[in-house]
N, C-alpha and C positions, 0 to 999 in steps of 0.2 A: 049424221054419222059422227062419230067420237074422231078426235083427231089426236097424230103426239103432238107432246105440248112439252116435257122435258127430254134431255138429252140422256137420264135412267128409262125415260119409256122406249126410247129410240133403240137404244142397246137392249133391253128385254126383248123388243119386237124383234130385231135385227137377228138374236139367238134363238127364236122361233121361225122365224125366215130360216136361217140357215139349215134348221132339222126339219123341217117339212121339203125342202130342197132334196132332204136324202130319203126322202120318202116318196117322190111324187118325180113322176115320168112323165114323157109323152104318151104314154099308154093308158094313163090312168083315167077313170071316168070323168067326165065333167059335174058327176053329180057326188061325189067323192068328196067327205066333209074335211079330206085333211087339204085335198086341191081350192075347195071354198074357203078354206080360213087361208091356205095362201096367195090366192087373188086379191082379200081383203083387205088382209096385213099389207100383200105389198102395197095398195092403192093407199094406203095410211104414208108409207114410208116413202113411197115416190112423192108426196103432198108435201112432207114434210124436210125430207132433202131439195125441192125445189127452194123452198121458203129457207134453209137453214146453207146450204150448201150452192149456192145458185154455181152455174157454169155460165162464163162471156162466152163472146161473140168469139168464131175462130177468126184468130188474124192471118189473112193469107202469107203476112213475112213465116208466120212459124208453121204452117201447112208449107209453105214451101220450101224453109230450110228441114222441117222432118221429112221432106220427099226427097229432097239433094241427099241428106243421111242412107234412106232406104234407098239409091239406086247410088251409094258411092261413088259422086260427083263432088267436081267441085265449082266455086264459081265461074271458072273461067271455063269450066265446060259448059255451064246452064249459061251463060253469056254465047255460046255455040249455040248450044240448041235452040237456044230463042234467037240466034240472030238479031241480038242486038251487043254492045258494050258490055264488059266488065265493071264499071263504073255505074251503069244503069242499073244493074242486077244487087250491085250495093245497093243504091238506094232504096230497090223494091224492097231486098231481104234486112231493111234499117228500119221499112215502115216513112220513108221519106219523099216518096212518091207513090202514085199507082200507076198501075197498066195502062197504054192505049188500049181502045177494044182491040187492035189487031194483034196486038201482045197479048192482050187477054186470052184470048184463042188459042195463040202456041202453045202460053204454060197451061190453058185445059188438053189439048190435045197430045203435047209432050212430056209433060210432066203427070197427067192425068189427073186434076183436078178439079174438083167440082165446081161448076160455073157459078154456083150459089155462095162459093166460097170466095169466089173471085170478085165475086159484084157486092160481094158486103152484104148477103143478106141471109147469112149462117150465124 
């Protein structure tokens, strides 16, 4: 299978992605040659932003500071709700410590956070 290879293929592909997008539903057959060239295409462009655009690891400081955001908190309340320090909760959300397991737990349970986030393995 042909791969991209420059970032003009990328963009060309990306502008057929987009208009086969407005062509193509949930409805549409799976035998449907405008839905076949967009599974294709995209398998090209997923290959190709892994390789070009890779995404890290999530780091739980910033999964937890975008959760404190989305439930407008502040430290010293997430220091509440986890029942521990204000001090301690710096260090998590500095990346200068981690969790006990039994810390671990609250911020999956209170915060709702995925444990696979929590254990470093996101």
């Amino acid at each position: 299978m042909k791969r991209i290879v420059t970032q003009i293929e990328y963009e060309a592909i990306m502008t057929r992605v987009n208009e086969l997008m407005e062509i193509v539903d949930d409805l549409t057959p799976a035998t449907d040659k405008n839905l076949i060239e967009l599974d294709f295409l995209t398998d090209l462009v997923v290959a190709y932003e892994k390789e070009h655009y890779p995404i890290g690891k999530l780091l739980l400081s910033d999964v937890m500071k975008s959760r404190m955001e989305d439930m407008n908190i502040t430290q010293q309340t997430l220091a509440e709700m986890l029942e521990i320090s204000p001090p301690r909760v710096s260090e998590y959300l500095n990346g200068k410590s981690e969790p006990t397991l039994q810390i671990a737990r609250r911020i999956h349970k209170r915060l709702n956070i995925d444990a696979n986030i929590i254990l470093g393995s996101i």
